[in-house]
PAKOLSE-41077 format. One record per residue: residue in one letter; x, y, z of N, C-alpha, C in turn; residue number from 1. Coordinates in pm, whole numbers, plus 50000, padded with zeros to 5 digits. Atoms other than C-alpha are relative to their C-alpha. Layout:
<atoms>
a;X;Y;Z;X;Y;Z;X;Y;Z;NUM
...
</atoms>
This chain:
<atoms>
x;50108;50096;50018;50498;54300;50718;49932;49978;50134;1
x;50112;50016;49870;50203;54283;50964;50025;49865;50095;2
x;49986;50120;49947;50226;54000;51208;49854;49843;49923;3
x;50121;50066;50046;49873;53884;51081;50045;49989;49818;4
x;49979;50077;50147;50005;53853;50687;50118;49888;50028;5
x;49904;50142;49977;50310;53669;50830;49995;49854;50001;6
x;50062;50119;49973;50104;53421;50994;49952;49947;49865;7
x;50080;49992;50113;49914;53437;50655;50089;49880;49894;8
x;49921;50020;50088;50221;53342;50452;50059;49870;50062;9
x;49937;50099;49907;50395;53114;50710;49908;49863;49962;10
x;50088;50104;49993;50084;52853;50711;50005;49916;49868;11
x;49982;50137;50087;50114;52736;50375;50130;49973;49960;12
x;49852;50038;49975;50501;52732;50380;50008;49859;50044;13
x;49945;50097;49949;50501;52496;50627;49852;49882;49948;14
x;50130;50132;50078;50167;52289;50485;50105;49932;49855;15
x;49934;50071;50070;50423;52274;50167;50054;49916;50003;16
x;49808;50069;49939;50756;52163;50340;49912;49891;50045;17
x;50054;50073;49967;50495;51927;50499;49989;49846;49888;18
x;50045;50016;50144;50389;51816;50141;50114;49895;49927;19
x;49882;50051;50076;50751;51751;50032;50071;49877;50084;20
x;49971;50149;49873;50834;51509;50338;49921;49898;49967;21
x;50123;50119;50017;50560;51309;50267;50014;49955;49848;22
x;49979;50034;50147;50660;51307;49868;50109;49932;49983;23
x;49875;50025;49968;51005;51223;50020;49939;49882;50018;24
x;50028;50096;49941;50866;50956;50185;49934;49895;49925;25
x;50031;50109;50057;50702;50768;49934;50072;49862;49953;26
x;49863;50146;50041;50854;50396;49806;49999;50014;49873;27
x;49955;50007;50171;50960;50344;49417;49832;49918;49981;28
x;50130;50052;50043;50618;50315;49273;50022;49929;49853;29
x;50003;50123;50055;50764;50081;49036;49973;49854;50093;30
x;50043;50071;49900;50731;49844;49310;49902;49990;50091;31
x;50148;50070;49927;50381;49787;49398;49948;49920;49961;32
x;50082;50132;50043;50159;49528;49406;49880;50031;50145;33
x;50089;50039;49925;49819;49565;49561;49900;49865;49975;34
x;50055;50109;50031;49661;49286;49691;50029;49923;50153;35
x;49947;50081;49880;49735;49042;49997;50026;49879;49958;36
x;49953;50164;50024;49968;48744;50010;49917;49899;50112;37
x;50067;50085;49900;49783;48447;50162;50102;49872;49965;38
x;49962;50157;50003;49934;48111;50216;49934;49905;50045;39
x;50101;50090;50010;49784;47800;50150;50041;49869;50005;40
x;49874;50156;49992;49879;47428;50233;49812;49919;49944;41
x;50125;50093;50087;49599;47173;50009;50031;49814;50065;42
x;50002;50142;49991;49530;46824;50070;49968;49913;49850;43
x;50013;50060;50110;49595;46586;49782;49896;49929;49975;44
x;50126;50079;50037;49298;46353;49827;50062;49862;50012;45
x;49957;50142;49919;49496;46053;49883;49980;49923;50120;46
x;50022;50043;49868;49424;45839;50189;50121;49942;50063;47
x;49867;50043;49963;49750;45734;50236;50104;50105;50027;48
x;49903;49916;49943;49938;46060;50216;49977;50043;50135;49
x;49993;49911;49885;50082;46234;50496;49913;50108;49991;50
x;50133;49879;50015;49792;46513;50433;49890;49962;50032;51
x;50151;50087;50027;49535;46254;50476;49959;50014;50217;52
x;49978;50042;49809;49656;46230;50906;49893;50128;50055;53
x;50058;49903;49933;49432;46424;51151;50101;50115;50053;54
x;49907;49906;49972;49611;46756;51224;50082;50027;49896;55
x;49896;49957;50062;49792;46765;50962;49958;50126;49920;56
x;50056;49927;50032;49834;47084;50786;49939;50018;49838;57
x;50054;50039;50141;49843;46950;50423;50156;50014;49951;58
x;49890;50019;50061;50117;46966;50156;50019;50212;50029;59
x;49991;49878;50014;50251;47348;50114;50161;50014;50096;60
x;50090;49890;50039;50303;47613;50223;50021;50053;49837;61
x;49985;49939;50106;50200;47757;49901;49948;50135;49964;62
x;50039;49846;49945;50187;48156;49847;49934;50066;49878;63
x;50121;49953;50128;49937;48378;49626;49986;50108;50022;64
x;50045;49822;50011;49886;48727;49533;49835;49982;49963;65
x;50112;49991;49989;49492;48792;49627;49958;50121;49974;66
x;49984;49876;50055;49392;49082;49439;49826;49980;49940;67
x;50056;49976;50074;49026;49184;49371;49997;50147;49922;68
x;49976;49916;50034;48976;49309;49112;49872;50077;49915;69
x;50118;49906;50015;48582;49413;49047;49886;49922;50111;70
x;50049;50043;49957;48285;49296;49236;49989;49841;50009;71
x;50095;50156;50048;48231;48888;49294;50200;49979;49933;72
x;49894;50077;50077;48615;48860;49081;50130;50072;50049;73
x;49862;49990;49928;48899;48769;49242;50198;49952;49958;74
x;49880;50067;50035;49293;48708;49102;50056;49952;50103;75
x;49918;50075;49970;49462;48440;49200;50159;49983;49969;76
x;49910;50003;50095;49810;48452;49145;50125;49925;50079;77
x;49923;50047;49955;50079;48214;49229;50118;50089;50033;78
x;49908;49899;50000;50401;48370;49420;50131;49875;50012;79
x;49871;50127;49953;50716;48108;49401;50082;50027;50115;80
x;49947;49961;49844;50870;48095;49737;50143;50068;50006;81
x;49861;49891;49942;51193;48267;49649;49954;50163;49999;82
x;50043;49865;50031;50997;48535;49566;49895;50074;50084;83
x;50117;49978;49915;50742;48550;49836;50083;50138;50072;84
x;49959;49863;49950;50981;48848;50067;49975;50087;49871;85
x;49972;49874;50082;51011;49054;49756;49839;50025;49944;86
x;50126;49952;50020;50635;49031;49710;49925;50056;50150;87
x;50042;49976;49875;50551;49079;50075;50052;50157;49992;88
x;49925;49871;49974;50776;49426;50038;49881;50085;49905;89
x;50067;49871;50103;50595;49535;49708;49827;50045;50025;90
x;50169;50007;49961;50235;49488;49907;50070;50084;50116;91
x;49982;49910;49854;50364;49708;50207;50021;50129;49902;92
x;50011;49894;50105;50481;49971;49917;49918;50004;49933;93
x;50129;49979;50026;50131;49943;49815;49955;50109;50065;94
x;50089;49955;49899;49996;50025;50113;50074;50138;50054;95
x;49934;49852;49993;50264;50276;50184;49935;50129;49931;96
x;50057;49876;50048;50189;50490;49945;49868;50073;49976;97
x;50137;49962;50025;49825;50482;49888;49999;50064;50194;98
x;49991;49939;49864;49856;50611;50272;50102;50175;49994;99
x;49920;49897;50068;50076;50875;50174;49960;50106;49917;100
x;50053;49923;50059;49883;50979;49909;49882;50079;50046;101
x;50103;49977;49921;49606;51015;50134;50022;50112;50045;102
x;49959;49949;49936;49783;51247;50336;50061;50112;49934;103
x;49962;49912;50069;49932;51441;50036;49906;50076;49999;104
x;50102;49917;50029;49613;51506;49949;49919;50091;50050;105
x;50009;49936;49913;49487;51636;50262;50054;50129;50029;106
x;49871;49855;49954;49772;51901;50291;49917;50081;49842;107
x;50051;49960;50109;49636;51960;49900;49865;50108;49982;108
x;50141;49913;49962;49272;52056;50001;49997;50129;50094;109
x;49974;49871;49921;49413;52264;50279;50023;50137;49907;110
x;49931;49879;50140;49610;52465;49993;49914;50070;49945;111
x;50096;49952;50006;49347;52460;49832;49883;50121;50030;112
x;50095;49859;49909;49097;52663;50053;50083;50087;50080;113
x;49896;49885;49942;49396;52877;50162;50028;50074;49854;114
x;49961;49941;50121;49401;52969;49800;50114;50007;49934;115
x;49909;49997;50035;49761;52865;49783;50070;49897;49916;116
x;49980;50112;50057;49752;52528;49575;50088;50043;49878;117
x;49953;50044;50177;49861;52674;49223;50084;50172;50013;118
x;49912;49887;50028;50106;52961;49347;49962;50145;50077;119
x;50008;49856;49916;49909;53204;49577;49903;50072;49881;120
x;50081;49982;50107;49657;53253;49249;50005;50175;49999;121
</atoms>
């Protein structure tokens, strides 16, 4: 084998093995949630509560999955505070993977115009 088909053959080898690290690498895409947690502390409107004092930050903290989800409309979604880490994880395995996929796909298009996406055609 020529040195120049080697190279030939070699390139999308390792674009695969590339491919499969990065497929490795994804999180359990049962566990996503896009969107961002925000936390929010409200003032009751009382003049007497402790919320009412200058500086203060209000009642809270209270946590929310912020998720749009078309132009102009936005979900609101309460997160109960035992549950706030395990939503903070499934918004990083969001973002994980849609980064990931990004990057799959990239190696994909390469394949692609190497003509080797669907087997070396």
């Amino acid at each position: 084998m020529s040195d120049r088909r080697k190279h030939k053959t070699a390139r999308p080898k390792r674009t695969v093995a590339a491919r499969e690290r990065l497929l490795a690498q994804l999180p359990d895409l049962r566990q996503v949630l896009r969107g961002s947690l925000v936390t929010r502390y409200r003032r009751c409107g009382r003049a007497s509560c402790h919320c009412a004092a200058k500086g203060e930050r209000g009642h809270g903290p209270a946590y929310y999955l912020m998720v749009t989800v078309a132009p102009g409309q936005t979900l609101q979604i309460y997160v109960p505070r035992e549950h706030k880490t395990a939503v903070e994880g499934w918004v990083e395995n969001f973002r994980l993977a849609r980064e990931r996929l990004e990057e799959i796909s990239t190696l994909n298009r390469e394949l692609l115009k190497q003509g080797e996406l669907f087997g070396g055609d």
